[in-house]
C-alpha positions as CSV (number, residue, x, y, z in Angstrom):
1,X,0.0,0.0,0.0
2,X,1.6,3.5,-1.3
3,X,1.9,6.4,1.6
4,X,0.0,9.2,1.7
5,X,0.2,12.5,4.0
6,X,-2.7,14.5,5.3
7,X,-2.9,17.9,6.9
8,X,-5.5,19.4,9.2
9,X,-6.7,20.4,12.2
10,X,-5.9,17.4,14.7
11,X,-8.6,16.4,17.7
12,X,-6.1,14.6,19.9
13,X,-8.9,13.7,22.6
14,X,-6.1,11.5,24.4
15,X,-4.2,15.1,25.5
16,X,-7.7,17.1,25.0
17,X,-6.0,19.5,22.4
18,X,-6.3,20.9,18.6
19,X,-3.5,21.8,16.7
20,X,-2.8,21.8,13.1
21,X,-0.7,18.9,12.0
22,X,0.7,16.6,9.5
23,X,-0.4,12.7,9.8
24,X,1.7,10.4,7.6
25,X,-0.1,7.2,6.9
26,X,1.9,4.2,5.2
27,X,0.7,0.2,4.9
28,X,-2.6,1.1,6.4
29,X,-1.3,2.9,9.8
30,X,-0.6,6.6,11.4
31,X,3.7,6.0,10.9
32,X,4.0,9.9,12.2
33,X,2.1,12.8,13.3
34,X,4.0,16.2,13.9
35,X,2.8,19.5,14.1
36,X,3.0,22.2,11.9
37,X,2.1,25.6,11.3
38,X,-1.6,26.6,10.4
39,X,0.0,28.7,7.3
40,X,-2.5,27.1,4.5
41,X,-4.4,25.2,6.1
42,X,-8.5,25.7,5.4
43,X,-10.5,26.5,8.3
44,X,-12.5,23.4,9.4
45,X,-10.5,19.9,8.0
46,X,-11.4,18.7,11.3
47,X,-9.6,15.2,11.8
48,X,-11.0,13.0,14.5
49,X,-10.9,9.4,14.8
50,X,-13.8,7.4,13.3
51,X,-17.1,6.6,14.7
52,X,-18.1,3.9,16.3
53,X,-21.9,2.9,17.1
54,X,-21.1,0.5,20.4
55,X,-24.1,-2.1,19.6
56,X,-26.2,-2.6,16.8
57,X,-27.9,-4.8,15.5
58,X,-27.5,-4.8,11.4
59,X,-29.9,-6.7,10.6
60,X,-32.4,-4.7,11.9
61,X,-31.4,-1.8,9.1
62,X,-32.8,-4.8,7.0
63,X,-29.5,-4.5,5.1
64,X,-26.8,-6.8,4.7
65,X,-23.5,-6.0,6.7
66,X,-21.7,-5.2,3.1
67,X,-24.5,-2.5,2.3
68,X,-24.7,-1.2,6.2
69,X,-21.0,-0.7,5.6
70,X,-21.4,1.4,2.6
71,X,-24.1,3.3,3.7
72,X,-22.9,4.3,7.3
73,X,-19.2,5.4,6.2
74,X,-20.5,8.3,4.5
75,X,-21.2,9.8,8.0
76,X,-17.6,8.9,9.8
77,X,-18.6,5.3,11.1
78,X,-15.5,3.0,10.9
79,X,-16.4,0.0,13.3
80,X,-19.5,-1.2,15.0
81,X,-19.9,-3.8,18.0
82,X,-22.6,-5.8,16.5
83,X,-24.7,-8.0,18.1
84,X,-26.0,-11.2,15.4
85,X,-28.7,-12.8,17.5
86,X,-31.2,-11.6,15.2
87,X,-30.0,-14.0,12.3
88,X,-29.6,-16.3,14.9
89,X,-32.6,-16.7,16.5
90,X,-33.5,-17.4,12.8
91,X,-30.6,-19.6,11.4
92,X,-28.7,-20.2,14.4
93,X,-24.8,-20.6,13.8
94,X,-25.7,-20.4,9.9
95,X,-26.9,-17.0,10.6
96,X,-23.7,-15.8,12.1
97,X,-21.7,-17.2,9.8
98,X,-23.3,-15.5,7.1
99,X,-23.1,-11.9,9.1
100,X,-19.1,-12.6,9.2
101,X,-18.7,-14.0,6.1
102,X,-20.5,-11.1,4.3
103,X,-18.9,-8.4,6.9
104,X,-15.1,-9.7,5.7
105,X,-16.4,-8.8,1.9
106,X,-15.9,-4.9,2.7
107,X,-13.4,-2.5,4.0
108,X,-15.2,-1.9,7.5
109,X,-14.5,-3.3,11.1
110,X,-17.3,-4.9,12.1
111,X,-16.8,-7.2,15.8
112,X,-19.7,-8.9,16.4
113,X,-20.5,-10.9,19.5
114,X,-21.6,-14.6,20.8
115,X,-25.1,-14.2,20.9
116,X,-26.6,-15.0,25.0
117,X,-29.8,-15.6,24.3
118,X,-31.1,-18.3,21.6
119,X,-34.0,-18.3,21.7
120,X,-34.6,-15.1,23.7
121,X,-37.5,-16.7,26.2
122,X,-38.8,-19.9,26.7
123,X,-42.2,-18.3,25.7
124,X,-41.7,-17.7,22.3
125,X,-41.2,-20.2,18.7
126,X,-38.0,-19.7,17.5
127,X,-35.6,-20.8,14.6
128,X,-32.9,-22.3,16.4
129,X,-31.2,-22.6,19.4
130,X,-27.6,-21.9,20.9
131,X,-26.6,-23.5,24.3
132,X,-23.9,-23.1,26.3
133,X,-21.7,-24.9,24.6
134,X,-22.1,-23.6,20.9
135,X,-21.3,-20.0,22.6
136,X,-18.3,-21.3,24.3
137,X,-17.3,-22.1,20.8
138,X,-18.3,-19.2,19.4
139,X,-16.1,-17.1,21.8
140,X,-13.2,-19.1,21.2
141,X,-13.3,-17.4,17.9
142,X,-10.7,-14.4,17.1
143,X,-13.4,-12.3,15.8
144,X,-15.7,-12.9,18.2
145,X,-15.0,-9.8,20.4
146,X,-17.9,-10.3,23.3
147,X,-20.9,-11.7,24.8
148,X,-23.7,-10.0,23.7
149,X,-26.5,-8.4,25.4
150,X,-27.7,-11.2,28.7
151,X,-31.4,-10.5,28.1
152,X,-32.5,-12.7,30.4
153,X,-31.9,-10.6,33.5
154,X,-34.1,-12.9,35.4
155,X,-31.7,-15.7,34.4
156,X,-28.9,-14.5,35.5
157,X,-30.9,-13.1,39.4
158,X,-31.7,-16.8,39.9
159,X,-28.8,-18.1,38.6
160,X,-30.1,-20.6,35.4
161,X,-27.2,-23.0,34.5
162,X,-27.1,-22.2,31.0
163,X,-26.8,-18.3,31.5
164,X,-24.0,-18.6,34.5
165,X,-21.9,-21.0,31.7
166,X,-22.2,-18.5,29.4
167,X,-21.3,-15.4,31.5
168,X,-18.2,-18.1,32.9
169,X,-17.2,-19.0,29.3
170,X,-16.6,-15.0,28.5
171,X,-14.7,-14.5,31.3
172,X,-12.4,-17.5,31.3
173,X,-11.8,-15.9,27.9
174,X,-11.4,-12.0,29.2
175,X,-14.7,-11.5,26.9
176,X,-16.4,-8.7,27.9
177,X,-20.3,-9.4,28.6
178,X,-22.9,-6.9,27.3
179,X,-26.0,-6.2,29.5
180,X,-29.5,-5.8,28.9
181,X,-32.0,-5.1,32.2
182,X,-34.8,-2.2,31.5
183,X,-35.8,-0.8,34.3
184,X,-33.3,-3.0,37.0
185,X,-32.4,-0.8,39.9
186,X,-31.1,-1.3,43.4
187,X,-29.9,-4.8,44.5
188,X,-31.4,-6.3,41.4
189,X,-29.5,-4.3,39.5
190,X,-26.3,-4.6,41.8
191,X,-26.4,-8.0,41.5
192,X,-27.1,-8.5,37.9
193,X,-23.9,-6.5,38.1
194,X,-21.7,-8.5,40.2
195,X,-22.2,-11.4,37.8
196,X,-19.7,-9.5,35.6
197,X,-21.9,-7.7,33.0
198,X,-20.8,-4.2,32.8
199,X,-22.9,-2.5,29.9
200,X,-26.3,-1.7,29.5
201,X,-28.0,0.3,26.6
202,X,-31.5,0.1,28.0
203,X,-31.9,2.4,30.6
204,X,-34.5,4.9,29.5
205,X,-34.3,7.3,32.6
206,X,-32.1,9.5,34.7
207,X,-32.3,8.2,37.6
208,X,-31.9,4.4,36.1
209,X,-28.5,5.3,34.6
210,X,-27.1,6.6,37.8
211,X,-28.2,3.7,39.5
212,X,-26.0,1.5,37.5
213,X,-23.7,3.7,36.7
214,X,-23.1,3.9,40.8
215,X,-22.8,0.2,40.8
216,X,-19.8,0.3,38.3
217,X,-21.9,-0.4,34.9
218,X,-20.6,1.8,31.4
219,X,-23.9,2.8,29.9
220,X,-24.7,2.8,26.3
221,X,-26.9,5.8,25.1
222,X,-29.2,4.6,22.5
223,X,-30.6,6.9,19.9
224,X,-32.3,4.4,17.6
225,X,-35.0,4.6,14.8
226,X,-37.5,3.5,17.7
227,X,-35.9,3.3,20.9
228,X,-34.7,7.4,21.7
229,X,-32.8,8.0,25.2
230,X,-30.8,10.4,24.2
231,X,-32.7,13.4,25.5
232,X,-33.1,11.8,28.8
233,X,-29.5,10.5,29.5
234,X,-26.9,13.2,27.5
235,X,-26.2,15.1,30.6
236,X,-24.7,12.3,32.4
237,X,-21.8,12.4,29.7
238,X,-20.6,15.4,31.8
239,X,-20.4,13.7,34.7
240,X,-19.5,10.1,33.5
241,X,-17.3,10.9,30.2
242,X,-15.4,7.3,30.7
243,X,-17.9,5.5,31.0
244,X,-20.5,6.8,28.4
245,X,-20.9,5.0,24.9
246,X,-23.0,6.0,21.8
247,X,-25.1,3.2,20.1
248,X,-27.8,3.2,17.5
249,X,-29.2,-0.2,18.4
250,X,-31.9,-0.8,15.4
251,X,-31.7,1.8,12.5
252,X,-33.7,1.8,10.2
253,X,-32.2,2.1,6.4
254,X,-34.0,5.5,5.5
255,X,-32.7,6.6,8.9
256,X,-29.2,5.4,8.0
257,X,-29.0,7.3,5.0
258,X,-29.5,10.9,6.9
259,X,-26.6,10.0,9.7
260,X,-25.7,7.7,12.2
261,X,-23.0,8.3,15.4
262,X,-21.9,11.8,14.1
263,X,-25.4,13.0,14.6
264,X,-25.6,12.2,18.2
265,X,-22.6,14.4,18.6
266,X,-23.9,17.0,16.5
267,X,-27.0,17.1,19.0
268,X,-24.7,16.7,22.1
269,X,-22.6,19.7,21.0
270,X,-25.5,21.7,20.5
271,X,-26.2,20.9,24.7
272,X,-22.8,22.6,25.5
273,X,-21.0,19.6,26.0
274,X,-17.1,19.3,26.0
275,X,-15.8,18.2,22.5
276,X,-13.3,16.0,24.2
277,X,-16.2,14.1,26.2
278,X,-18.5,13.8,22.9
279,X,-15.5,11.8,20.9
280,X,-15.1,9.5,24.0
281,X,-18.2,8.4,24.0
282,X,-18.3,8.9,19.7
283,X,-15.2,6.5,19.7
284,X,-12.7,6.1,22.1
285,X,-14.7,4.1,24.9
286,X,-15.9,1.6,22.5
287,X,-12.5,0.8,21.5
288,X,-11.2,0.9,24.8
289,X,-13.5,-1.2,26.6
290,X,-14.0,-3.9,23.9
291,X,-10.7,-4.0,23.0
292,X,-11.4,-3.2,19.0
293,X,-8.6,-3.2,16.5
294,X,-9.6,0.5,15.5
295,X,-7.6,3.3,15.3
296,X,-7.5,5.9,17.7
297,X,-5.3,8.7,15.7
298,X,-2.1,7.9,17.6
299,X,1.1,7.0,15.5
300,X,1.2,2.9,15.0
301,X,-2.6,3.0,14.8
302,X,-4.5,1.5,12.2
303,X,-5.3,5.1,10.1
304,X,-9.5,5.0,11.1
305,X,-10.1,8.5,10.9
306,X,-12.6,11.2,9.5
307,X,-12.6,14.4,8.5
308,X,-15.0,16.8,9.2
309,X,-15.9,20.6,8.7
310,X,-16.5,21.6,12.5
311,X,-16.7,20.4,15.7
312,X,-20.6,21.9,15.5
313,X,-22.3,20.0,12.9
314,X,-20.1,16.9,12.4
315,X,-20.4,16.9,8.7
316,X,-18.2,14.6,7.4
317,X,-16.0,15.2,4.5
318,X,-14.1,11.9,4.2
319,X,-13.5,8.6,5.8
320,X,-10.1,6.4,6.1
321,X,-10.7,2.9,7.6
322,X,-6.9,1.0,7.4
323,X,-5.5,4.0,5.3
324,X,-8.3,3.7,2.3
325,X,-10.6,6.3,1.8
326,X,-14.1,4.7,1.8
327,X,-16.4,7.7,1.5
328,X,-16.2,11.2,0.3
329,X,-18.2,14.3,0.5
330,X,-21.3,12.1,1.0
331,X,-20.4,9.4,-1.8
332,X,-19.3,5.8,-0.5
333,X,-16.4,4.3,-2.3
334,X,-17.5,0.6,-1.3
335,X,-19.4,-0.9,-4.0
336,X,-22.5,-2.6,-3.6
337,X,-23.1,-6.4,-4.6
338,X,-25.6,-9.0,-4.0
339,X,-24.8,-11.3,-1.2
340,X,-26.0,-15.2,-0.9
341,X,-29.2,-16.3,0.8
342,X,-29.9,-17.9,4.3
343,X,-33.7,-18.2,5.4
344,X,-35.5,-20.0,7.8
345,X,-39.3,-19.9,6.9
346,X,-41.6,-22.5,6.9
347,X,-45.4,-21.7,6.9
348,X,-48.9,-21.9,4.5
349,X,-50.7,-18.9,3.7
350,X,-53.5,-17.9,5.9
351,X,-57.2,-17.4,5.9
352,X,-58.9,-14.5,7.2
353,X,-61.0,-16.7,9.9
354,X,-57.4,-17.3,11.4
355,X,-57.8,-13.8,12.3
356,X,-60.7,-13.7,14.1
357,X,-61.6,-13.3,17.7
358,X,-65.3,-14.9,18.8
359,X,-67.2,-13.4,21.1
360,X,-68.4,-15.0,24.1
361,X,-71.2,-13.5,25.2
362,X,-69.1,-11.9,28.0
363,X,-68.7,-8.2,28.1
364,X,-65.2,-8.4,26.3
365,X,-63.0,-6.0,29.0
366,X,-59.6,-7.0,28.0
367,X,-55.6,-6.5,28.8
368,X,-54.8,-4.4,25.9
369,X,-51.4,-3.5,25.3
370,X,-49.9,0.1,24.9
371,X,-47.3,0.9,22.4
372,X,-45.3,4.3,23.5
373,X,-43.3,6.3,20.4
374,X,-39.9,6.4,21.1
375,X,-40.2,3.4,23.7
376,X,-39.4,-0.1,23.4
377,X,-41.6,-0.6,26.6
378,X,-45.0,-0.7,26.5
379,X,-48.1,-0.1,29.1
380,X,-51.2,-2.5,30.1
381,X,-54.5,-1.3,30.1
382,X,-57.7,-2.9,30.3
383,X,-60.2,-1.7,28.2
384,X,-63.6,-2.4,26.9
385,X,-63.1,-3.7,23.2
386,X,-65.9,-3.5,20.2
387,X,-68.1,-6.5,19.2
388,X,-69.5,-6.8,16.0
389,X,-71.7,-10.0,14.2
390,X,-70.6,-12.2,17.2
391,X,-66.7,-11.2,17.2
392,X,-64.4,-8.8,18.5
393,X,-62.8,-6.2,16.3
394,X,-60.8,-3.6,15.8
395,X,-62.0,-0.3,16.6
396,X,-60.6,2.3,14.8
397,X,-62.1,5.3,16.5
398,X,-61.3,4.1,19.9
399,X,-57.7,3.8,18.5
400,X,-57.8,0.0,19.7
401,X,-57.0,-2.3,16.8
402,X,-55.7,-5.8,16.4
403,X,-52.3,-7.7,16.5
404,X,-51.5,-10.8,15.4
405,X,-48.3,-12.8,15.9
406,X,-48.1,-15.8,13.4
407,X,-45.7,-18.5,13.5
408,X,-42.8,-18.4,10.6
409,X,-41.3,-21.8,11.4
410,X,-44.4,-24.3,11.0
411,X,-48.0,-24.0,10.6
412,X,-49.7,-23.0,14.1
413,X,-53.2,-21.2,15.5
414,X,-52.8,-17.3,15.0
415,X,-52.0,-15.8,18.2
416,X,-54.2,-12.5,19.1
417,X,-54.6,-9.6,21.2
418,X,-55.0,-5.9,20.5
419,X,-53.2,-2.7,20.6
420,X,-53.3,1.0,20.9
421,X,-51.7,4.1,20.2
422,X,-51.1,2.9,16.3
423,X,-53.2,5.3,15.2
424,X,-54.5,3.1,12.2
425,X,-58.0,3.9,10.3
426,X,-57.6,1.7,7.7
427,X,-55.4,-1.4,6.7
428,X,-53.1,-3.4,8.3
429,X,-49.1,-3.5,8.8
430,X,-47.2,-6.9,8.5
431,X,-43.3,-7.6,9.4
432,X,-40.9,-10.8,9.6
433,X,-38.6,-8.3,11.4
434,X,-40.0,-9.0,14.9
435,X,-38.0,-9.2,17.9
436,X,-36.6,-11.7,18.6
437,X,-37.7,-15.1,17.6
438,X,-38.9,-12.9,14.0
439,X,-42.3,-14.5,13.4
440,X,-44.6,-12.4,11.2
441,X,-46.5,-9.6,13.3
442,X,-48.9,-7.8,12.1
443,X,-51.5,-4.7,13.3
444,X,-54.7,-3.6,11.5
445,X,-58.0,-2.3,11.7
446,X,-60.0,-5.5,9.8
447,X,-59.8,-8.9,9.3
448,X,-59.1,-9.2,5.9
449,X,-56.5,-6.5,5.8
450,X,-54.3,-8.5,8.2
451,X,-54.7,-11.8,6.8
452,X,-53.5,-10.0,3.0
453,X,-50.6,-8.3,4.7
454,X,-49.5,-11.3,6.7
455,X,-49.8,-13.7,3.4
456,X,-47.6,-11.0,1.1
457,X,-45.1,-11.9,3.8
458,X,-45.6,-15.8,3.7
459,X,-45.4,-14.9,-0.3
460,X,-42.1,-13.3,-0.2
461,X,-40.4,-16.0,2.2
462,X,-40.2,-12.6,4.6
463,X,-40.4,-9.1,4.5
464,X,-42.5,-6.0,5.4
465,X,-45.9,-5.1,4.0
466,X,-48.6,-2.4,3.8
467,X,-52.4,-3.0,2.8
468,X,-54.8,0.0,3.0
469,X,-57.4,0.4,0.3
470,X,-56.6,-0.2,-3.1
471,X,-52.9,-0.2,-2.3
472,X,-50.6,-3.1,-1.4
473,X,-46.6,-2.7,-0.9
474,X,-44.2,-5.2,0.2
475,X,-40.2,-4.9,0.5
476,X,-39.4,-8.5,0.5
477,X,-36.5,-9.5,3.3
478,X,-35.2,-12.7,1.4
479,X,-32.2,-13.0,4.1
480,X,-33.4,-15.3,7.0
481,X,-36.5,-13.1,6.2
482,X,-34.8,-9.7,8.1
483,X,-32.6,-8.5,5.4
484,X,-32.7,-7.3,1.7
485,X,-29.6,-8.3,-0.4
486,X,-30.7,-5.6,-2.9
487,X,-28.6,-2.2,-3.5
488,X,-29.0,-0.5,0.4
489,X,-30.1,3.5,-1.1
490,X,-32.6,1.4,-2.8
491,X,-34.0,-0.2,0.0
492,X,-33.4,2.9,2.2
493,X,-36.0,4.7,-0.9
494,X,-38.5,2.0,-0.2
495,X,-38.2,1.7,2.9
496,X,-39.4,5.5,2.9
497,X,-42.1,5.1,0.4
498,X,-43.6,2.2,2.3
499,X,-43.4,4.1,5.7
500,X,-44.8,7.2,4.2
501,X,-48.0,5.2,3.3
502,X,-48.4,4.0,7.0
503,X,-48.5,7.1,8.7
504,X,-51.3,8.4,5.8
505,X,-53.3,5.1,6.5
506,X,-53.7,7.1,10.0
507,X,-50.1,6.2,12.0
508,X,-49.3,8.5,14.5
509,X,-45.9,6.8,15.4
510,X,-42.5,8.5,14.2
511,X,-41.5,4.7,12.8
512,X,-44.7,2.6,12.6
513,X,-42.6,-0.9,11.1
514,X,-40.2,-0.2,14.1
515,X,-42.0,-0.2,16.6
516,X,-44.3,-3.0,15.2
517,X,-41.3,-4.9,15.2
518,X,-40.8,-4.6,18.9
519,X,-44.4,-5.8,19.9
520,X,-43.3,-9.2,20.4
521,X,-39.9,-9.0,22.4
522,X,-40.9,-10.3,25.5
523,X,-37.9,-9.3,27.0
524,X,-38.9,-5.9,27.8
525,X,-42.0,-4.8,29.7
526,X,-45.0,-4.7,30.4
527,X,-47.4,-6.6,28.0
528,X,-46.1,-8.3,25.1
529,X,-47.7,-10.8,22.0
530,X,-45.7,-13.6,21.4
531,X,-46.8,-16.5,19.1
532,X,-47.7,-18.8,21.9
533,X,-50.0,-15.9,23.5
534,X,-50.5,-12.3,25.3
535,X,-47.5,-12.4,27.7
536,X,-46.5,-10.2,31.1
537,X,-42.9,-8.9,31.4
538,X,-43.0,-8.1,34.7
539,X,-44.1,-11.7,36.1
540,X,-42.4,-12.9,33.1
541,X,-45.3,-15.5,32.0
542,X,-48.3,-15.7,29.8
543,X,-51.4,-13.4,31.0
544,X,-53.7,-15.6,32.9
């Protein structure tokens, strides 16, 4: 690889200083950075080190890791942590093959994880499963960098077998173990803790953060395409700047095109907040405390870097991952191409009497779940529901409309309940993207709308879909029934389009598929839909 030099203003956050400089870069790593006069230099040519989003989940931008890549460089990314237990809840150690496999095809650091939790619950029909022992082997694995995120919080309180090998496995092989405990506080979450997991990107208040942050913990703030802390947990970067990270978690491809990491310091700037603190958290405690093979702009460092304009706005100008330049004033130099296919789908099309919900004669006052925007957590009421010709429906006035959670893997009864806050009048919404076990679930104000937005799914072996009126759109997900293995602008553009046609079908949510998506993970409270039935995540069992 030739040598190249590259002048600008230097953000050395390691001495918490700016000054213009020279950075020499030859075989892919920093060989010398001196300083130099500012004579000639432009103002901005801001050179930082790259971005890294400390856990995502790619497949959840319904894009393969080749086209995440070349979409998220443009905006300064360089590395993410990456959790694959989406694919594998699917295809199981096929799945994470695939995400490395098609990760090592482009110039990006990805370091993905062992995933914890395979299935997620015990209350759920997954695609496969992963026990102790294929995790161990997992982590054994070079580019397996951690333990991703211990979901099952309860497991780990009470001590299940399974979960304790797992955590022991990491740690006889100085893994670090990502958390994941909404709403744990006080000896609970002490002691989820002392088992030796030291993240968490799921605290969604003030107070909750402290908490673990007291008890040792590094917390993740998550600015996602549904879940959004941000707001409520950016001031604690002043006080905690080592221990503060910046993740994405799920974004959303049309999200992915407008920015990623450099917009969350963008908006932490705008709050007043040190520089120096921002690129900690932006990408120096990532690296750190996973222990990433990513450049820090130091000499003998790989040459990750971006340039920027300011220290304001964070608009990128270029990106250098191993001393290449992958993306310039907004254009990615990776090149897009189609990857393989791995799927795990296995069920008949459906009937629109699947869908429907008799009425007993009983006044039908019913737990009803509550989706919040912006939240992955969601509320229980109990609410009178609407009866018509001897069933109960959707009531689109009322705002209280069916959901529908149907088996992928093999042919089972249509599990039911029903919703509000989707804002629906008419149609129905349908997604294989459903955390975690990714059966199809669907939302919609009549039966027949739901059973032709769940069977475009079925069609398409995955995928999202959209019914309202005349109109029917589906992106198919042909990639274990999550991803698209199409061109990822393209995607991002339908992705839009479809989205668009939710909210004017009556959605009031900022990201109606995303947070339909998030209806059946169990693994966050309070009242869930899983395949097997209408499930509390605070007793952690089916509604009686």
């Amino acid at each position: 690889m030739s040598s190249f030099s590259l002048h600008g203003n230097l953000v050395d956050v390691h001495l918490q200083k700016i000054y213009p400089a020279e950075i020499i870069i030859e075989n892919g790593k920093i060989r010398t950075i001196k300083k130099i006069e500012d004579r000639g230099l432009r103002v901005g040519d801001y050179l930082i080190p790259g971005f890294v989003d400390s856990h995502v989940h790619i497949e959840s931008s319904m894009l393969v890791p080749s086209e995440f890549a070349r979409l998220a460089v443009v905006h300064g990314t360089v590395a993410t942590v990456s959790d694959p237990h989406e694919i594998a809840n699917v295809c199981g150690m096929e799945g994470v093959e695939f995400m490395i496999d098609n990760g090592n095809t482009v110039p990006f650091k990805f370091n993905f994880g062992a995933p914890s939790c395979v299935p997620a619950t015990i209350f759920e029909t997954a695609g496969a499963l992963l026990d102790a022992n294929d995790t161990e082997k997992l982590l054994q694995r070079a580019e397996i960098r951690y333990l991703s995120e211990m979901m099952n919080f309860p497991g780990v309180l009470n001590e299940d077998e399974q979960v304790m090998k797992k955590i022991a496995a990491a740690h006889r092989l100085m893994k670090p173990v990502d958390g994941h405990a909404p709403g744990l506080r006080g000896d609970d979450a002490k002691n989820y803790i002392a088992a030796g997991i030291i993240t968490d990107h799921e605290c969604f208040t003030r107070e909750e953060a402290v908490d673990k942050l007291r008890h040792g913990m590094k917390i993740i703030i998550r600015e996602g395409s549904a879940a959004k802390n941000f707001d409520a947990l950016i001031e604690l970067l002043n006080e905690y700047p080592n221990q503060m990270m910046f993740c994405s978690d799920d974004k959303h491809p049309d999200s992915l095109v407008l920015g990623h990491i450099n917009q969350l310091c963008a908006r932490a700037a705008a709050k007043g907040i040190d520089v120096f603190k921002i690129l900690k958290a932006a990408c120096v405690n990532p690296v750190n405390h996973y222990k990433l093979e990513v450049g820090l702009l130091r000499e003998g460092d790989p040459a990750d870097f971006a340039v920027v304009k300011d220290l304001e706005k964070f608009e990128v100008v270029k990106t250098f991952i191993d001393g290449v330049l992958v993306a310039e004033n907004g254009v990615s130099h990776i090149k897009t191409s189609k990857s393989g296919l791995v799927n795990n789908f296995s069920c008949n099309k459906k009937e629109v009497a699947d869908f429907e919900v008799p009425f007993t004669g009983v006044k039908p006052f019913l737990p009803v779940i509550e989706a919040m925007d912006g939240q992955l957590i969601t509320n229980r009421l109990s609410l009178e529901l609407k009866t018509e010709n001897n069933k109960i429906v959707s009531d689109t006035v009322a705002d209280i409309l069916k959901i529908v959670v149907v088996n992928r893997y093999s042919n089972a009864p249509v599990s039911k309940a029903f919703i509000k806050n989707f804002g629906l009048k008419e149609g129905a919404l349908a997604s294989s993207v459903a955390h975690d076990s990714h059966n199809i679930v669907a939302v919609g104000a009549d039966d027949e709308s739901l059973c032709d937005a769940v069977n475009m799914i079925i069609e398409h072996t995955g995928g999202i879909s959209l019914v309202k009126q005349d109109l029917q759109m589906c992106i198919p997900l042909p990639v274990a029934g999550l991803m698209s293995n199409e061109d990822g602008y393209h995607v991002a553009e339908q992705y839009s389009l479809i989205d668009k046609a939710a909210k004017e079908a009556g959605s009031t949510l900022g990201s109606p598929f995303m947070t339909l998506s998030f209806m059946a993970l169990l693994v966050i409270p309070h009242l869930k839909l899983s395949d097997l039935g209408l499930f509390d995540g605070d007793r952690f069992d089916f509604v009686k």
